[in-house]
N, C-alpha and C positions, 0 to 999 in steps of 0.2 A: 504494500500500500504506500509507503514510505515515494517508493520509486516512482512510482505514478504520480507522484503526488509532485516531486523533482519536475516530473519530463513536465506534467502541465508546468509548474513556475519555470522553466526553461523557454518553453515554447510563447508563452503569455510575456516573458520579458522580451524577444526576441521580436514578434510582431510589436509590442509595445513601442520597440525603441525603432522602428522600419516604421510604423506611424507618424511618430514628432520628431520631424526633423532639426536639428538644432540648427539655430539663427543666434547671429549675433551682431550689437552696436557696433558701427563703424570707428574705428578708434578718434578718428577726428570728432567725434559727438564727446564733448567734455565741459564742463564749467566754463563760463565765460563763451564759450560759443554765442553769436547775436545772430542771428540769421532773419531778414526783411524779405517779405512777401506784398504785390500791389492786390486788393480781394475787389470783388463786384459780386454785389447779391442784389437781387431782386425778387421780389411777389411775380407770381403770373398770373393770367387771368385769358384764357381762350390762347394760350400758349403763348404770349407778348408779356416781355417784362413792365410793368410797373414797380414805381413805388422804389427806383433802383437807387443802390447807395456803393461808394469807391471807397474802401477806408486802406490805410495803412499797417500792416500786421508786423509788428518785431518783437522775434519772440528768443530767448536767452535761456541756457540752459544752466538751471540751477546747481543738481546733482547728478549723478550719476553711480548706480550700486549695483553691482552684477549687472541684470539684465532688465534695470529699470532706472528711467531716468524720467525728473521732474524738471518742470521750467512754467514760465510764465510768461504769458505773450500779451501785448500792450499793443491796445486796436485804438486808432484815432482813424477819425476822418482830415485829411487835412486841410481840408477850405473851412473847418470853422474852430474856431480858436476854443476849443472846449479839450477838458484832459483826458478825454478817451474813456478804456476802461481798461481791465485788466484779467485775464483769466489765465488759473493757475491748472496744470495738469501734470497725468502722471502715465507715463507709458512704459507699458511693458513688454520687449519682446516678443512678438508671435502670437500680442492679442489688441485687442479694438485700447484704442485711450481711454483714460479716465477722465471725464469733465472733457473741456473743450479739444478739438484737435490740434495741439501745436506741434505732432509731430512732423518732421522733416526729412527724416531718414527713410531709409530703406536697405535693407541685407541683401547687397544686388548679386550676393552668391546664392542667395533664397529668398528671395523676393515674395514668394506669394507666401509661404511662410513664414515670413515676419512682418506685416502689415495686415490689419484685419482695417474692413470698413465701419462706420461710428458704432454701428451694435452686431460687429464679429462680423459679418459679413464676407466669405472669401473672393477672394481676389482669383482672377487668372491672366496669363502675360498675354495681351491682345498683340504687341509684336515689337521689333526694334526697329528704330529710323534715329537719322540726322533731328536736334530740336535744336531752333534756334531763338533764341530771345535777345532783343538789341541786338548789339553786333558778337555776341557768344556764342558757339555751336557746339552742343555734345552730341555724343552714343547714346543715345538715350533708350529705357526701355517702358510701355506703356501697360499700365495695368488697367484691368478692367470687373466692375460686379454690375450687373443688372437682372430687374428684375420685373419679365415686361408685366406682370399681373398688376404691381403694385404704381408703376410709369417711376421705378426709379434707379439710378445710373450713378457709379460713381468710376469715376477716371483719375489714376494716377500716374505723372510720367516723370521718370526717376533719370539720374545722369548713369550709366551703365557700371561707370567703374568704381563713383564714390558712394552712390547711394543718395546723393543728394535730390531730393523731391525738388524739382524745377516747375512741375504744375499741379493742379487738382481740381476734379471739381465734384459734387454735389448736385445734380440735378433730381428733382422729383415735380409731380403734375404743378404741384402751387408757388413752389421756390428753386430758385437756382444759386447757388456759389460757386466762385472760380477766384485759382488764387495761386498768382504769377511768381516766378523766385525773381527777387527784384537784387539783392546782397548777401554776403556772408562778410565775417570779422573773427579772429578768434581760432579760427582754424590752424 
C-alpha cells in the first residue's frame, strides 16, 4: 500500500510541476524603477466613444520580494492643474494584480504564464511584429484574451527581449482603455 501510495505522490508531483510553469520578474523591475505610460478611456455608447479623458500614468516600483512586487502609480490628467490621484498595487507573478493595474512587465521567456488579465483571465500570444512608438522600434510580442459572449478584449504588446509592456488595452461593450509606454528611468 505504502508503494502505491509513493507512485501516486510521484506521479501527482510530476504532472503538478508540467502544469505551472515557472515565471519570473525581469531583473531590471527593482525599487526606484518610474516607468510613464500616455492612457485614453472612454464610455461608449452605440460603439462611439464619449465622455473621453487622456490622463498621465507614472507608476514607480516600491518593493520587490521573490515573486511579488508592489508600486504605486500616480494618474493626472495634464491640462488641468488638479493633483491627480494615486493607486497602490501589488502583483504577483503568474496571477491577475491586486487593486489597480500598474503592472508593466512581462516574463517574455513565458509570457502567457506570467500575466493574467484584471480577474485571471488567460492570455495567448496573438503573434510577433516590429512596434513602433515615436521614433523607437522593438520585437515586440502581442498578447491577447477575448471573450466574444461577454464583447470583451484585452490586448497586451510587450518588447520581446525585456518584457517591457509598451501597450495595452481594455476594451468591453460600454468602456474602452488604452495605455501607451511613453518612458522609463531607473533601469
Amino acid at each position: 500500500m505504502r508503494r502505491f501510495a509513493f507512485i501516486l505522490a510521484v506521479i501527482a508531483h510530476l504532472f503538478g510541476a508540467a502544469a505551472s510553469a515557472q515565471t519570473s520578474i525581469p531583473s531590471w523591475v527593482h525599487p526606484g524603477v518610474v516607468v510613464t505610460y500616455n492612457c485614453f478611456s472612454s464610455f461608449l455608447r452605440h460603439g462611439q466613444p464619449t465622455d473621453s479623458v487622456t490622463v498621465l500614468e507614472t507608476t514607480e516600483v516600491i518593493s520587490v520580494s521573490g515573486n511579488t512586487v508592489s508600486g504605486i502609480s500616480h494618474i493626472r490628467n495634464p491640462s488641468i492643474p488638479l493633483p491627480g490621484q494615486d493607486e497602490k498595487w501589488l502583483s504577483v507573478e503568474g496571477e491577475a494584480c491586486n487593486g489597480y493595474f500598474g503592472r508593466f512587465w512581462v516574463d517574455p521567456a513565458n509570457p502567457t504564464d506570467s500575466v493574467k488579465g484584471p480577474n485571471g483571465e488567460p492570455y495567448t500570444v496573438k503573434g510577433q511584429a516590429p512596434f513602433s512608438l515615436g521614433s523607437q522600434t522593438w520585437n515586440s510580442t502581442a498578447l491577447t484574451y477575448e471573450n466574444p459572449a461577454s464583447g470583451v478584449r484585452y490586448d497586451l504588446t510587450f518588447d520581446s527581449d525585456s518584457g517591457l509592456i509598451l501597450a495595452y488595452a481594455e476594451v468591453g461593450p460600454s468602456q474602452q482603455i488604452y495605455k501607451f509606454f511613453a518612458s522609463i528611468s531607473g533601469r
